[in-house]
C-alpha positions as CSV (number, residue, x, y, z in Angstrom):
1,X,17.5,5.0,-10.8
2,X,17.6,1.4,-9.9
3,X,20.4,-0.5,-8.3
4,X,21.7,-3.6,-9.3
5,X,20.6,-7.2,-9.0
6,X,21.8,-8.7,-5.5
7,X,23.2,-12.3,-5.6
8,X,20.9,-13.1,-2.6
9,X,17.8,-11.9,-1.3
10,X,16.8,-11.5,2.2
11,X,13.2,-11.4,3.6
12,X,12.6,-9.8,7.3
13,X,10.2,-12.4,9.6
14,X,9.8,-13.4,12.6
15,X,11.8,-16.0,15.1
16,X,8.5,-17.4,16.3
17,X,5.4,-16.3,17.0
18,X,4.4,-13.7,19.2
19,X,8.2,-13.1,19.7
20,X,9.6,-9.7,18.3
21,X,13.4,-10.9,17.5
22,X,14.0,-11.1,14.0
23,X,14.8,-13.3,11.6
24,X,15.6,-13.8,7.6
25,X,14.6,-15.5,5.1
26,X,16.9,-16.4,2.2
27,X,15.4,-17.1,-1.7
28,X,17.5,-16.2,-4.8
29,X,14.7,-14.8,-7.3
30,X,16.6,-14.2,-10.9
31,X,12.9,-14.6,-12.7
32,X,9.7,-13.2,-12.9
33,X,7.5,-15.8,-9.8
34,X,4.0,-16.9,-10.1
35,X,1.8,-15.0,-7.5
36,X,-1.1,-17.7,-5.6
37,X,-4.7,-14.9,-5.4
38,X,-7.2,-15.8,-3.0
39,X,-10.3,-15.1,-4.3
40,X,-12.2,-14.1,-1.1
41,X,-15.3,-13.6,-3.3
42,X,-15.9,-17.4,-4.5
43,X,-14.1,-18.7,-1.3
44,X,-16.2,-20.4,1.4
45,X,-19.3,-22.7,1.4
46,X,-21.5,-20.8,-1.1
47,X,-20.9,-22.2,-4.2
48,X,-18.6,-20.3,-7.2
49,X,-19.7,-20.1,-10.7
50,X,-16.5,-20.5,-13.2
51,X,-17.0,-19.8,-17.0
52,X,-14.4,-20.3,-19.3
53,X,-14.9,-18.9,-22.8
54,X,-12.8,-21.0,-25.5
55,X,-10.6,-24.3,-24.8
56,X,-9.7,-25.2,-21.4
57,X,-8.8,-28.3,-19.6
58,X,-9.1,-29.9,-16.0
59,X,-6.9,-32.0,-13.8
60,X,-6.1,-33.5,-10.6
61,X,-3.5,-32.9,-7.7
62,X,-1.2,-35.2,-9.7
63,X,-2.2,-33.3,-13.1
64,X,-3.8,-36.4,-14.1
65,X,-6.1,-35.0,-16.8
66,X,-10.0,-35.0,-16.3
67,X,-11.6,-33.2,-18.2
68,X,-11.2,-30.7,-21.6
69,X,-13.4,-29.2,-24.0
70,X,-13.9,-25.9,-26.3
71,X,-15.6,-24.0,-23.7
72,X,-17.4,-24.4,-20.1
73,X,-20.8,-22.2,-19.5
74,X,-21.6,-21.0,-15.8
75,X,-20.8,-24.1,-13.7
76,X,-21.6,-24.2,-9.9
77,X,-18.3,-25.1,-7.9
78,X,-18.4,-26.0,-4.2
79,X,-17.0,-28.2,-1.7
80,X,-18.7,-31.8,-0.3
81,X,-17.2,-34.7,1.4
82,X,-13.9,-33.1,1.3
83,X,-13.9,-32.9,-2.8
84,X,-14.4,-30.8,-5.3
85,X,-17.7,-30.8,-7.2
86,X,-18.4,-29.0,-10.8
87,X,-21.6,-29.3,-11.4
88,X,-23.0,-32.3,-10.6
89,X,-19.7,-33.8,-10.8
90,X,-18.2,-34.7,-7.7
91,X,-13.8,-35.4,-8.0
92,X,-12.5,-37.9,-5.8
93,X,-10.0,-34.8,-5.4
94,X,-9.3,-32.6,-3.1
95,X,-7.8,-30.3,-5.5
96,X,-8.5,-29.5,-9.2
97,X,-6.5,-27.4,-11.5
98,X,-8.6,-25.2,-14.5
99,X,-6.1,-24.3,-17.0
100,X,-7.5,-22.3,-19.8
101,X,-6.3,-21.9,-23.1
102,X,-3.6,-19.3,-24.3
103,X,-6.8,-17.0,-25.6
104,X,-9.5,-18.6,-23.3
105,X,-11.0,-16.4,-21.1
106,X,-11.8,-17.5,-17.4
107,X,-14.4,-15.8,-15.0
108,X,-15.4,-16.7,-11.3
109,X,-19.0,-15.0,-10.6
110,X,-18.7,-13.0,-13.8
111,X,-14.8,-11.4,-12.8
112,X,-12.2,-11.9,-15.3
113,X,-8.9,-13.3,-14.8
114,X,-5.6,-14.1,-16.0
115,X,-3.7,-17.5,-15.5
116,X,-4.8,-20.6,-13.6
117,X,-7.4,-21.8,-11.5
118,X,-6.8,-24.3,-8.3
119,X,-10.0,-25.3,-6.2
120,X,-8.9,-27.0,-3.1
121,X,-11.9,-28.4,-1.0
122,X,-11.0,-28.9,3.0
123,X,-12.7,-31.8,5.2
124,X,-14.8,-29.1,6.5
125,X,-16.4,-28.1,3.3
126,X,-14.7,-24.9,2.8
127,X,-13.8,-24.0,-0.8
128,X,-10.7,-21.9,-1.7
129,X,-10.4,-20.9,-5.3
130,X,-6.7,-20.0,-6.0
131,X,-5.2,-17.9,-9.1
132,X,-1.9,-18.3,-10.2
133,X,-0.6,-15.9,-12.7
134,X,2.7,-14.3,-13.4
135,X,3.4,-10.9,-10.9
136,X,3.7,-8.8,-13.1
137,X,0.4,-9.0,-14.7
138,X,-1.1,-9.2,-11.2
139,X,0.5,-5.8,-10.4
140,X,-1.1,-4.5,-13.5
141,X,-4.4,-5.2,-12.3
142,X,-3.9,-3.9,-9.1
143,X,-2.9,-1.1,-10.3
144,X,-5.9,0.5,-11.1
145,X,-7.4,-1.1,-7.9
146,X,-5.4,0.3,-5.9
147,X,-4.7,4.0,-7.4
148,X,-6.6,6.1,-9.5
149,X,-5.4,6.0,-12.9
150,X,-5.6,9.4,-13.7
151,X,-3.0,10.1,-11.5
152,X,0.3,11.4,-12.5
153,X,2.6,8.4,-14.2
154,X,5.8,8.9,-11.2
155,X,2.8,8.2,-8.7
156,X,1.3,5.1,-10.2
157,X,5.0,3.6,-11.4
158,X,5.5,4.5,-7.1
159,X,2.6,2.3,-6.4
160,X,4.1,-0.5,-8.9
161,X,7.1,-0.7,-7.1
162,X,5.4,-0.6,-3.5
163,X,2.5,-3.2,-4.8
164,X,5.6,-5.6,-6.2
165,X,7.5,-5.3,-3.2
166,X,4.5,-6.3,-1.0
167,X,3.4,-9.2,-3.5
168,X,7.4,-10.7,-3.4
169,X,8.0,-10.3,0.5
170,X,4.4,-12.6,1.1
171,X,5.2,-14.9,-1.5
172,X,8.6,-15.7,0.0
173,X,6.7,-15.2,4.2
174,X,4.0,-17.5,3.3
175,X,5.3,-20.2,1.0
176,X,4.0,-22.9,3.1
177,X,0.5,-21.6,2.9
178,X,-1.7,-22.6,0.0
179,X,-1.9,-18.8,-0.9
180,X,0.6,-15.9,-0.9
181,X,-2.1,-12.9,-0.7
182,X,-5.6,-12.0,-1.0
183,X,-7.9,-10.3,-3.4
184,X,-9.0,-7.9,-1.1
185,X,-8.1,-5.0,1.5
186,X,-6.3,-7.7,3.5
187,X,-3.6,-8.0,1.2
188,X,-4.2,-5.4,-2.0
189,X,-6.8,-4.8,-4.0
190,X,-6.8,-7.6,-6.8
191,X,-10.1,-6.7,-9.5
192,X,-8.8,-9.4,-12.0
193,X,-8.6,-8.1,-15.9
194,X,-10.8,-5.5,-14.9
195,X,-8.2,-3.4,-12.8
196,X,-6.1,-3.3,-16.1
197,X,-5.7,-0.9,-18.7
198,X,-3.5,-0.6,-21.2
199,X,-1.9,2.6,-19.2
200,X,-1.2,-0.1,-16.4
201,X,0.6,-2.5,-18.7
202,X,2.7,0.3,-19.7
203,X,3.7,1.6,-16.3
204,X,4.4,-1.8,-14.7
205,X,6.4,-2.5,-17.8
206,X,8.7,0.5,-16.9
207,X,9.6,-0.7,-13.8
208,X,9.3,-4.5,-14.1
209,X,11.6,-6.6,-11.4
210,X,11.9,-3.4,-9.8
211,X,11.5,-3.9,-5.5
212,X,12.6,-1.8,-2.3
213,X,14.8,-3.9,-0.3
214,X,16.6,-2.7,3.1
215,X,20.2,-3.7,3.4
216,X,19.8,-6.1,0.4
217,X,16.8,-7.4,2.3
218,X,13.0,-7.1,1.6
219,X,10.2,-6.2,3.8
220,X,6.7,-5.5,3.8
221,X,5.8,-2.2,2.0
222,X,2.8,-1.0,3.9
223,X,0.8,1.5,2.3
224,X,-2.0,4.1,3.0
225,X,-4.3,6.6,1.5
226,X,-3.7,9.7,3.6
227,X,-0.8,10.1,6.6
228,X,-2.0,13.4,7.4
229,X,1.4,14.5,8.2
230,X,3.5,12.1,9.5
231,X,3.6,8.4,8.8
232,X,3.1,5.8,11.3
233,X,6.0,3.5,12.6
234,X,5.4,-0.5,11.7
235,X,6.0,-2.1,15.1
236,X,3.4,0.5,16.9
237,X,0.4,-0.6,14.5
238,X,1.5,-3.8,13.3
239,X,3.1,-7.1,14.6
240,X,6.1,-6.3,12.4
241,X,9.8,-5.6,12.9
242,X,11.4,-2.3,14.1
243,X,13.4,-0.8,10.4
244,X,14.5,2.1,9.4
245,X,12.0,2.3,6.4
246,X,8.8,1.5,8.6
247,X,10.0,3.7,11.4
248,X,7.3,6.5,10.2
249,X,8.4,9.6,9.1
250,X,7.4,13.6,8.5
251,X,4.8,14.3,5.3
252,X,4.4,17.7,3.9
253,X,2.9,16.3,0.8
254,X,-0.7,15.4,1.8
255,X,-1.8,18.5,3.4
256,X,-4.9,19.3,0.3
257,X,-6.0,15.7,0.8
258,X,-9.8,15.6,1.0
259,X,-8.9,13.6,4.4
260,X,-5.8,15.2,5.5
261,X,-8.3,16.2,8.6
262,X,-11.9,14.8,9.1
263,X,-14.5,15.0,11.7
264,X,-17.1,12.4,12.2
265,X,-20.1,12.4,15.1
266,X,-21.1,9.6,16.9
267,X,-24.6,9.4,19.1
268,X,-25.1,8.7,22.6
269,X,-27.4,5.4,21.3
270,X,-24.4,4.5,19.3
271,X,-22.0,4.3,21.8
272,X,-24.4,2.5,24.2
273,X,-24.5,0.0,21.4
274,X,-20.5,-0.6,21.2
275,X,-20.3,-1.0,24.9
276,X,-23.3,-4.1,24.8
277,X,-20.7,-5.2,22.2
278,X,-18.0,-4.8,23.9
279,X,-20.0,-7.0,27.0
280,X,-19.9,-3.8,29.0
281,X,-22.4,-3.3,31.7
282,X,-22.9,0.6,30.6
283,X,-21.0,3.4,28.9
284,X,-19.6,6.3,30.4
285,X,-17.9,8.0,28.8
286,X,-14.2,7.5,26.0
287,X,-10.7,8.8,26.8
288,X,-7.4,8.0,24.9
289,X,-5.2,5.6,26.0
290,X,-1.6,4.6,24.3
291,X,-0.9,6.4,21.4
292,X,2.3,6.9,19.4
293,X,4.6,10.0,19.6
294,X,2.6,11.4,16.6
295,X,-0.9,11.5,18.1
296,X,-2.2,8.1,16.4
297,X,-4.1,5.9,18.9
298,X,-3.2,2.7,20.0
299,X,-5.3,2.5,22.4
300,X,-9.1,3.7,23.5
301,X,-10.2,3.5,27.4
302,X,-13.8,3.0,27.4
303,X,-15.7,3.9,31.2
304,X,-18.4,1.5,32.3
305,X,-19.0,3.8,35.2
306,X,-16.6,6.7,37.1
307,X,-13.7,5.0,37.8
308,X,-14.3,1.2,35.8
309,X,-12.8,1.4,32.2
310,X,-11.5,-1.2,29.6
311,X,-8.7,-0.5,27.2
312,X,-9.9,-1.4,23.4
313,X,-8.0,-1.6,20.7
314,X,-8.0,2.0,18.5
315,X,-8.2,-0.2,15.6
316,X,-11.2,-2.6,16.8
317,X,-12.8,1.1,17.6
318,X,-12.6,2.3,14.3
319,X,-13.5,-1.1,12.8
320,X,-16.5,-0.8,14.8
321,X,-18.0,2.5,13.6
322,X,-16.0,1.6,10.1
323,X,-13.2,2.6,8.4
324,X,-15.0,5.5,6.1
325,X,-16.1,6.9,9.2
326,X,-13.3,6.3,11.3
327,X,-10.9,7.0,9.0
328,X,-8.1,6.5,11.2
329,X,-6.9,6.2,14.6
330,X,-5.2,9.2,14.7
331,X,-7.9,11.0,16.3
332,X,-8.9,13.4,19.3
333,X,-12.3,13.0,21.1
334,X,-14.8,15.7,22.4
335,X,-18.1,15.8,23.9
336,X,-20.9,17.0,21.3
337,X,-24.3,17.2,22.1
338,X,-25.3,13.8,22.9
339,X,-22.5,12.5,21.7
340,X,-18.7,12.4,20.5
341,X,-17.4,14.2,18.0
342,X,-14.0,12.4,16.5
343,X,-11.6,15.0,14.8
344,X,-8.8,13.5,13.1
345,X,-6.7,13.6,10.6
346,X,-5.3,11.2,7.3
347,X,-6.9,7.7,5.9
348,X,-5.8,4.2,6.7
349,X,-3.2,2.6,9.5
350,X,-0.4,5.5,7.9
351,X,2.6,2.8,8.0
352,X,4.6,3.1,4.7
353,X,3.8,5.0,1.4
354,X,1.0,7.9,1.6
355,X,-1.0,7.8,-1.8
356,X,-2.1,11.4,-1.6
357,X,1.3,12.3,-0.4
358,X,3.1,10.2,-3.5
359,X,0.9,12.1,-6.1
360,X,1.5,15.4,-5.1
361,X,5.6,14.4,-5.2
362,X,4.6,13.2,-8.7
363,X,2.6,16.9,-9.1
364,X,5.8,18.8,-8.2
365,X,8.2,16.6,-10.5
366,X,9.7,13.7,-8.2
367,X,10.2,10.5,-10.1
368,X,8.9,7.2,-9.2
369,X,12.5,5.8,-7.2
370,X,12.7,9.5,-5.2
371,X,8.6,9.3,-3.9
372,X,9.4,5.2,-2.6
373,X,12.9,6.6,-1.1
374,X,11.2,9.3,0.8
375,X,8.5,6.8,2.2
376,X,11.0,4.5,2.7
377,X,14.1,5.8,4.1
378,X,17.2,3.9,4.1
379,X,15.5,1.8,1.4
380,X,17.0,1.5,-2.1
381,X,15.2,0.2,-5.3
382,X,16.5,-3.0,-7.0
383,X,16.0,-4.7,-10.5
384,X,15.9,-8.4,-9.8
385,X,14.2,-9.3,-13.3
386,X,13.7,-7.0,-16.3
């Protein structure tokens, strides 16, 4: 059940950087937004092909028009002189909108996507190639990016909730930015058209305009794969208010996860290897360091000899030896052979929402609003568009 529509909404941020005091951000949202994609993919200095397959048109910052035409076949885009080129076209612009038609079809390096196009080229020749499109058709897509869509329909209308929520509180924490999230891991998983089905349309439509918000304010909906029985608290993995609904919490749902515990081996040359990178003369040996009250690491003290260590961030460790290996950082250590052997147990940071954890409610007959609740105590889901 969802609550009504509050006259104002609140976002958590910070005072300042680097600062832990808290702040709020106010926005009224009575509409479905536009969300601003990063496409990570076609971003940078290699050039992006675009295809747009029926009518489109092209314009400037000040949506002074271009160019148009029926269709435009696989055109390089790229950034020189700080402008935007198409081809061999070089804009005096910095910016330039693609806007295909109502049944156009737009690809960047052969991915499909919904809404607009902006290309903004910086003085250093880095391209960014922005999508705008409504939210709710982003969350469709990242539906399926982000869940399997074979799971159970209260799991996956969960994730809609939790995926809207996230979407919302960066659009409203970076609206000075060009962007409000990427297509990637870094924000959630954004596959264009090809993360949507028409299962996904369905679902999001169920529980369109529908967000968690804390005290009639929103926050950042982490979520995970796999807790592996307890989820983490915000403010020990992230840069991130201390709330009630990111303050971790006990999971008994994951436990038949294929990751719920994992064990991964690591060789003696290996771990030579991350000390060099680390500039460490030698390696002598791994210990734990800070961890949380649940056993996840926040820390890893790495010996250069008997008594010299350095503490490395459990994170940077796992990123190291990578994250499908490492699958988290809540992990023990033991000698092995010529090695270490890493036991541990769930999959991802474990702030917020656990996938596995959500499917199984879904299994045993929880609806969507009771499997966000439980993930995010104290939180309440909220309409704020239909």
């Amino acid at each position: 059940m969802s609550h009504r529509l509050p006259v104002l909404l609140l976002c958590f941020c910070f005072l300042c950087s680097g600062c832990h005091r808290q702040q709020y951000k106010s926005v009224a949202i009575d509409s479905e937004p536009i969300i601003r994609v990063l496409l990570t993919h076609a971003s940078g200095k290699i050039p992006a092909i675009i295809t747009v397959t029926g009518t489109y048109q092209m314009s400037d910052s000040n949506k002074r028009l271009l160019a148009q035409g029926d269709s435009l076949p696989a055109t390089r885009v790229y950034a020189r002189d700080g402008a935007v080129c198409l081809g061999e076209q070089k804009y005096s612009d910095s910016m330039l909108w693609l806007l295909p038609g109502a049944e156009s079809r737009v690809e960047v390096n052969r991915v499909a996507y919904y809404g607009t196009l902006q290309c903004l080229a910086s003085s250093q020749n880095q391209l960014q190639i922005i999508n705008f499109l409504p939210l709710e058709s982003y969350v469709a897509c990242v539906l399926g990016g982000e869940m399997p869509l074979s799971w159970s329909p209260a799991a996956l209308q969960a994730q809609a909730i939790v995926s809207r929520t996230y979407a919302l509180y960066e659009k409203i924490q970076k609206a000075e930015r060009a962007f409000d999230v990427y297509d990637s891991v870094l924000s959630q998983v954004y596959p264009g058209i090809a993360g949507e089905t028409a299962l996904a349309r369905a679902l999001v439509r169920d529980t369109a305009g529908m967000v968690l918000l804390y005290q009639n304010t929103l926050f950042k909906a982490f979520f995970h794969s796999t807790c592996g029985g307890h989820t983490a608290r915000a403010a020990d993995m992230f840069t991130y208010p201390d709330i009630t609904p990111l303050a971790g919490r006990e999971c008994q749902f994951c436990c038949n996860a294929k990751y719920f515990a994992w064990e991964y081996h690591v060789d003696l040359t290996e771990l030579q290897q991350m000390a060099r990178s680390l500039r460490l003369p030698a390696f002598d040996g791994m210990a734990t360091g800070r961890h949380d009250r649940h056993g996840r690491l926040i820390t890893v003290d790495v010996y250069f000899s008997e008594t010299q260590k350095k503490s490395i961030e459990a994170e940077a460790i796992r990123k190291y030896f990578g994250t499908e290996c490492l699958r988290s950082t809540r992990f023990v250590m033991e000698g092995s052979g010529n090695g270490v052997l890493f036991r541990g147990k769930g999959w991802g940071h474990g702030v917020g929402m656990c996938q596995n954890g959500a499917a199984q409610m879904a299994t045993e007959g929880f609806s969507a609003t009771q499997i966000v609740e439980f993930y995010y105590p104290g939180a309440k889901v909220y309409r704020l568009w239909q």
